[in-house]
C-alpha positions as CSV (number, residue, x, y, z in Angstrom):
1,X,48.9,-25.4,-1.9
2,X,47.6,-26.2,-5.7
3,X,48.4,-30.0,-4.6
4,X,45.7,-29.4,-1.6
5,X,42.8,-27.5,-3.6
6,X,43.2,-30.3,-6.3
7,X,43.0,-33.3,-3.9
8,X,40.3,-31.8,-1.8
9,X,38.3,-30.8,-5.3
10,X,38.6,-34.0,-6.5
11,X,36.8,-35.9,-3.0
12,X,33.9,-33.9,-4.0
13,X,31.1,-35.0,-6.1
14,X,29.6,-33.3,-8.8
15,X,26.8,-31.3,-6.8
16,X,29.2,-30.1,-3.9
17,X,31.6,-29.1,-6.6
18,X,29.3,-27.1,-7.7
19,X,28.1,-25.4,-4.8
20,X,32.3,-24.7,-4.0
21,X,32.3,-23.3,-7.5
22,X,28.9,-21.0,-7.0
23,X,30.2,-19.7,-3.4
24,X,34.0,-18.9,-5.1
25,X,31.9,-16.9,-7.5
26,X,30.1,-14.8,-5.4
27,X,33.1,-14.3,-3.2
28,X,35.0,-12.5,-6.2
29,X,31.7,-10.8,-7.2
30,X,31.3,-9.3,-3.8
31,X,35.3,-8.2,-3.8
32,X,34.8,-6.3,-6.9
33,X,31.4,-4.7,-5.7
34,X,33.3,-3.5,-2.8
35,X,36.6,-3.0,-4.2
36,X,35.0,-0.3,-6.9
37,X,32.5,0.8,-4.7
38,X,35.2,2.3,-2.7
39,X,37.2,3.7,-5.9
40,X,34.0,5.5,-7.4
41,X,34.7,9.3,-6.1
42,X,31.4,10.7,-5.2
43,X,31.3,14.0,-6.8
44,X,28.9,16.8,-5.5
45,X,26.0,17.9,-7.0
46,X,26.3,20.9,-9.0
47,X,25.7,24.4,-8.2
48,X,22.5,25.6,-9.1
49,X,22.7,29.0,-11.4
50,X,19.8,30.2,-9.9
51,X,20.4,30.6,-6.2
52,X,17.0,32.1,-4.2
53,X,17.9,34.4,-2.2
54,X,16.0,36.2,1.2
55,X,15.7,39.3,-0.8
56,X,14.8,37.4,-4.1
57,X,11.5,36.4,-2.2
58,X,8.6,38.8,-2.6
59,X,4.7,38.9,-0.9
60,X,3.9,38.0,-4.6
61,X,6.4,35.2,-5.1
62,X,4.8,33.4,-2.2
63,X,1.9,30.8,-3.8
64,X,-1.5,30.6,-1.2
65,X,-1.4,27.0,-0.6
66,X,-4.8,27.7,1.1
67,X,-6.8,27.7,-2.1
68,X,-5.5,24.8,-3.4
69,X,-8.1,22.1,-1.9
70,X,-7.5,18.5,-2.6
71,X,-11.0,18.2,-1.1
72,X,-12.4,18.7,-4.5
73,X,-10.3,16.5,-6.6
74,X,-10.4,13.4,-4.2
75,X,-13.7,13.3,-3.0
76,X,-15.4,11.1,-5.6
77,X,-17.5,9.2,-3.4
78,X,-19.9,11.4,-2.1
79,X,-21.5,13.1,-5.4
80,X,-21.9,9.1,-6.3
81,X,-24.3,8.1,-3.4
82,X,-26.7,9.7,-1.4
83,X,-26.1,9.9,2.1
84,X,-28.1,7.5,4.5
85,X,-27.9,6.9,8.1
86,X,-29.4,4.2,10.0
87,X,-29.3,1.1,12.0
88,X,-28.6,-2.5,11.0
89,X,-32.1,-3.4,10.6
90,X,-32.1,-0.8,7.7
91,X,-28.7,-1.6,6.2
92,X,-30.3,-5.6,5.8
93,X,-33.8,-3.7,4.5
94,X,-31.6,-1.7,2.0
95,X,-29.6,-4.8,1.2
96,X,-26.1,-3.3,1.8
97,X,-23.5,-2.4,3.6
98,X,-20.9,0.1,3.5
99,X,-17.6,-0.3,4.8
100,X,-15.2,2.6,4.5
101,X,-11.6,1.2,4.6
102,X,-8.4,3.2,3.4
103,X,-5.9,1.4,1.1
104,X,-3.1,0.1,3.0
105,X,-0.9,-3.1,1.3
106,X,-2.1,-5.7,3.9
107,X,-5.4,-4.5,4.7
108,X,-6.8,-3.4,1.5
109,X,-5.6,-2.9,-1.7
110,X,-6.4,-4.0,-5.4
111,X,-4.1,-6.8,-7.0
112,X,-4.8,-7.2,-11.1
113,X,-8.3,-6.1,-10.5
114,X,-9.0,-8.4,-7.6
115,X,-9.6,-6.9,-4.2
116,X,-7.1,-8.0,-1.9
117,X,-6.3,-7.7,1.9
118,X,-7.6,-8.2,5.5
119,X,-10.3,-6.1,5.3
120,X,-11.9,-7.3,2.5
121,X,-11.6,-11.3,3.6
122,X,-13.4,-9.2,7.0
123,X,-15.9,-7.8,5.0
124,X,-17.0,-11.3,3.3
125,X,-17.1,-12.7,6.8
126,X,-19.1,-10.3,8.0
127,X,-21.5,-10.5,5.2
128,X,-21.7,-14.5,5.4
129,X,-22.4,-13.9,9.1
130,X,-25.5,-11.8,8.9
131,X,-26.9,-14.0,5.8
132,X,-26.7,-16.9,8.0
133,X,-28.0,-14.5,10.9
134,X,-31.0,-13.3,9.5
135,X,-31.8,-16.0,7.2
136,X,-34.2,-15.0,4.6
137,X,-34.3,-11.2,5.3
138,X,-30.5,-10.6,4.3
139,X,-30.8,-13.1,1.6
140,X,-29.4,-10.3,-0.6
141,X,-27.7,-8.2,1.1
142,X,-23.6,-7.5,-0.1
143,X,-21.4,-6.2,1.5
144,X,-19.6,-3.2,-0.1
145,X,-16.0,-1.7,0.4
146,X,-15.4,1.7,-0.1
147,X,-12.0,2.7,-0.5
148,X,-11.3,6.4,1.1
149,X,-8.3,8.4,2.7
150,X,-7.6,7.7,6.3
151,X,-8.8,11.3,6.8
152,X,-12.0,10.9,5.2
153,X,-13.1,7.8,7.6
154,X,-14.7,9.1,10.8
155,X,-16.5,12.1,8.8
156,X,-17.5,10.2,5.6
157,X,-19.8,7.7,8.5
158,X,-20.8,11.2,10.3
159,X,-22.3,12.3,7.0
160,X,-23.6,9.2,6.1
161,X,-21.6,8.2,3.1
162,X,-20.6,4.8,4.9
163,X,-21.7,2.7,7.3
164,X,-18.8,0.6,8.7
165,X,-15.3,1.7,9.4
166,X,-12.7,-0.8,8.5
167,X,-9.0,0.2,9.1
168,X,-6.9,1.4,12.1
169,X,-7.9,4.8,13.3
């Protein structure tokens, strides 16, 4: 058998004898993966010394998750601008556009400080659009995303904190 390996190993050239040599080597890298994998005993997590009981729970124990409002905390937007509401024609006389879009890897999200996504390469194409739709009158007009929860979409443009819902509803 060493007779065979050596006479096969030495028709190869140099770059197939190093792929044989590369493919041997993950072959006895995945054997002892799998070989100790199986011989590692999975040991149980440990008792806790405090176990909670039915009767260890008390009316008092019990925190009100009702008065904690995230509402407060993640609502940023809206104590920044003032709400408007209004056709196009007054989006292009106010020289903006607001398009509320949640962050979602794909669609929109920041990468080093650049923004990134579907929805914002839609956002620039809508805003080259109406330049070159209304010519003169939009000559200034930009086009600006607002980041927001998925929650906060439908009633943010009710209120008139946005003007343009980008993202699947």
């Amino acid at each position: 058998m060493k007779i065979q390996i050596k006479k096969y190993l030495s028709d190869l050239n140099t770059s197939q004898k190093e792929v044989v040599g590369l493919v041997l080597f993950l072959i006895v890298v995945m054997v002892i993966t799998f070989r100790s994998s199986e011989e590692v005993e999975i040991k149980g997590i440990a008792e806790p010394d405090l176990l909670i009981t039915p009767e260890a729970i008390t009316p008092e124990s019990i925190i009100d998750l009702t008065e904690l409002s995230t509402d407060t905390l993640n609502d940023i937007w809206p104590p920044l601008s003032r709400p408007w509401t209004g056709d196009l024609d007054g989006m292009i006389e106010r020289d903006r556009i607001r398009v509320l879009t949640p962050f979602s890897l794909g669609s929109y999200y920041i990468d080093h400080g650049h923004q990134r996504g579907t929805n914002y390469e839609f956002s620039r194409l809508l805003e080259k659009f109406i330049k070159k739709k209304f010519g003169k009158e939009a000559k200034e007009l930009k086009v600006i995303i607002i980041p927001v929860r998925r929650d906060q979409l439908i009633p943010y443009v009710v209120k008139g904190y946005g003007d343009i819902i980008m993202g699947s509803l």
